[in-house]
C-alpha positions as CSV (number, residue, x, y, z in Angstrom):
1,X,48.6,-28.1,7.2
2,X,50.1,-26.7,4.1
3,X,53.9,-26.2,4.1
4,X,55.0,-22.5,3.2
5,X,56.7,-23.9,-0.5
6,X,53.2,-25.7,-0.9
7,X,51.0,-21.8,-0.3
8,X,53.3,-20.5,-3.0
9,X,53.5,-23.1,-5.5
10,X,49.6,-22.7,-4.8
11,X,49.3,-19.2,-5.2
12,X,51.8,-18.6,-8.4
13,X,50.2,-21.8,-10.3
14,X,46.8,-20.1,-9.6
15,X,47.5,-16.8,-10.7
16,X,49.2,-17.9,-13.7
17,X,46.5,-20.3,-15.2
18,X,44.4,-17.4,-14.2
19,X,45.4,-14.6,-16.1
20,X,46.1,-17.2,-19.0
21,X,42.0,-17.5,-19.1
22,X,40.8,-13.9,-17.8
23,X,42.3,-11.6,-19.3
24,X,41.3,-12.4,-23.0
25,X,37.6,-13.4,-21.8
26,X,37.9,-10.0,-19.9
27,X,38.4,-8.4,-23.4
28,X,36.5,-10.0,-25.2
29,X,33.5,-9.2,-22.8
30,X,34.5,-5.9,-21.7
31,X,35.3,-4.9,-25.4
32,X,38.7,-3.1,-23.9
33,X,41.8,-3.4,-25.8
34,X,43.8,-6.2,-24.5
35,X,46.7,-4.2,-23.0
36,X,44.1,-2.5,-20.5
37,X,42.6,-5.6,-19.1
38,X,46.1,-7.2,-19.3
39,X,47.5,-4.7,-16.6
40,X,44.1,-4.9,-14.6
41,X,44.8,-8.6,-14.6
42,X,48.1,-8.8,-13.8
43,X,47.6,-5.9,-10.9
44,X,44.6,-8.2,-10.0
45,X,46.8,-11.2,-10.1
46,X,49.6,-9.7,-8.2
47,X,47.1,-8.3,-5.4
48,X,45.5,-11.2,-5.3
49,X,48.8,-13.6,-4.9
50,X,49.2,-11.8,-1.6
51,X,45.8,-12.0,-0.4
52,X,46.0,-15.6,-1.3
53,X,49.1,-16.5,0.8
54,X,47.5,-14.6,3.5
55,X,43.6,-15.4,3.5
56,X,44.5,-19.1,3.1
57,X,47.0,-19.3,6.0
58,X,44.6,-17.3,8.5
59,X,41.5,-19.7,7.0
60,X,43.2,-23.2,7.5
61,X,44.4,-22.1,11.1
62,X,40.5,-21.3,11.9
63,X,39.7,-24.5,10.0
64,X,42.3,-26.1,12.2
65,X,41.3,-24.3,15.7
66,X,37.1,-24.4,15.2
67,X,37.2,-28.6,13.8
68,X,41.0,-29.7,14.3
69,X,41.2,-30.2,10.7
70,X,42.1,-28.5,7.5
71,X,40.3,-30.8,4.7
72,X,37.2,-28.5,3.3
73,X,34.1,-30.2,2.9
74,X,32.2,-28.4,-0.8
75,X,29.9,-25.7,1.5
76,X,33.5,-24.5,3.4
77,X,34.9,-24.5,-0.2
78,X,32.3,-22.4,-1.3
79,X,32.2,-20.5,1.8
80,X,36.0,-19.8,1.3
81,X,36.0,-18.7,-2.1
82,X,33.0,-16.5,-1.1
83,X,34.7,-14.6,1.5
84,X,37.9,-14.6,-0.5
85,X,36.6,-12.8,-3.4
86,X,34.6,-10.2,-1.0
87,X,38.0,-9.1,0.4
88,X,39.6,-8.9,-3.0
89,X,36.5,-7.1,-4.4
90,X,37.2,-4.6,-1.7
91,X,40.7,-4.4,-2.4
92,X,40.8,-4.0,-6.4
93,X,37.5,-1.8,-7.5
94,X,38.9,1.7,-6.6
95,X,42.2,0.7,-9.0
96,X,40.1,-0.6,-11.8
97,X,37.9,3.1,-11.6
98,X,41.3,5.2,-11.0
99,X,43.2,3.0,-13.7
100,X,40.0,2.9,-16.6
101,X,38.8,6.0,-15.9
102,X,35.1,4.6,-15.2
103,X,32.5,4.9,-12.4
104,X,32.7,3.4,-9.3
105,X,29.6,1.3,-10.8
106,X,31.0,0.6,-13.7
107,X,34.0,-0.8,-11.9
108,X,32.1,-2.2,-9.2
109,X,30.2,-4.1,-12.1
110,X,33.6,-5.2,-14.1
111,X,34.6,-6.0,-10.6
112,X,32.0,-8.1,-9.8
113,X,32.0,-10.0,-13.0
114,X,35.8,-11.0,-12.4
115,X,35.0,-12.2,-9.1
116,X,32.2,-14.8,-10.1
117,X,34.8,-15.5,-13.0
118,X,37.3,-16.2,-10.5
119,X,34.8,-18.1,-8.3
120,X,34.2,-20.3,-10.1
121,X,38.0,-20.8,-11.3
122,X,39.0,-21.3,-7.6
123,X,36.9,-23.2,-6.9
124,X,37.8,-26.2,-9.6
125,X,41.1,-25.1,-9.7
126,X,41.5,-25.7,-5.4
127,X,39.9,-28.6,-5.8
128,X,42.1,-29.7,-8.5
129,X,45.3,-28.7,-6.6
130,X,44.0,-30.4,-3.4
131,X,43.5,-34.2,-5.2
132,X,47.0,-33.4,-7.1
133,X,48.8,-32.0,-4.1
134,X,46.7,-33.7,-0.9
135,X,47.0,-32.0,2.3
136,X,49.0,-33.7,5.0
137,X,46.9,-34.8,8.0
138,X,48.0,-33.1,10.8
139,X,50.1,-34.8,14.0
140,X,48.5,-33.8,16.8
141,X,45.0,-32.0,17.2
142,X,44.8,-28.5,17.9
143,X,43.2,-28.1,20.8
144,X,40.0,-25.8,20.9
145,X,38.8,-23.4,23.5
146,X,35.0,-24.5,23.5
């Protein structure tokens, strides 16, 4: 499993490159001035960087429980991200409304568009991290309850 120092150097190298590609694309496709999608971005980020550490550490011990392993074949990765972006979906649309000024569809739509952005970005990017940083087998099995 993942040591604590690995989950944030995970989490802050994500949300950096992040916000480095999605919040100009987000203006550019939103037509918003830059500043506005900057602070949804970073708010975004910053929500997210929490929900990361957490969602990951409560994923990998279910991963470890339900198969005794951590590694994440491609349809848990996409399973992962999946249920990832629901909760943070859930967690940033009433800001983006309050903060813009919009509908909740309209945010629910901008929303939406940043989650299959950052889909797709976590995705690679996991991937990426997991073949430059691989994860450490573990020692012993963890036992299951079946």
């Amino acid at each position: 499993m993942r040591t604590t120092w690995d989950r944030i150097r995970h989490a802050i190298s994500f949300e950096i490159l992040g916000l480095l590609l999605v919040t100009p694309l987000g203006a550019w496709v939103f037509d918003k001035p830059l500043h506005e999608i900057g602070v949804i971005s970073l708010v975004g980020a910053t929500l997210a960087t929490f929900w990361n550490y957490a969602f990951n550490l409560a994923f990998d011990h279910a991963m470890a429980r339900l198969r005794g392993r951590v590694q994440k074949t491609p349809l848990i990765r996409l399973v992962h991200v999946v249920l990832f972006e629901l909760g943070l979906l859930v967690l940033l649309m009433p800001f983006i409304a309050w903060y813009l000024g919009i509908s909740f569809m309209d945010a629910l739509l901008m929303d939406i568009s940043f989650a299959l952005f950052y889909m797709v970005y976590a995705f690679c990017f996991n991937w990426a991290y997991d073949l430059v940083f691989p994860i450490p087998e573990l020692k012993t099995p963890v036992a299951s309850n079946a």
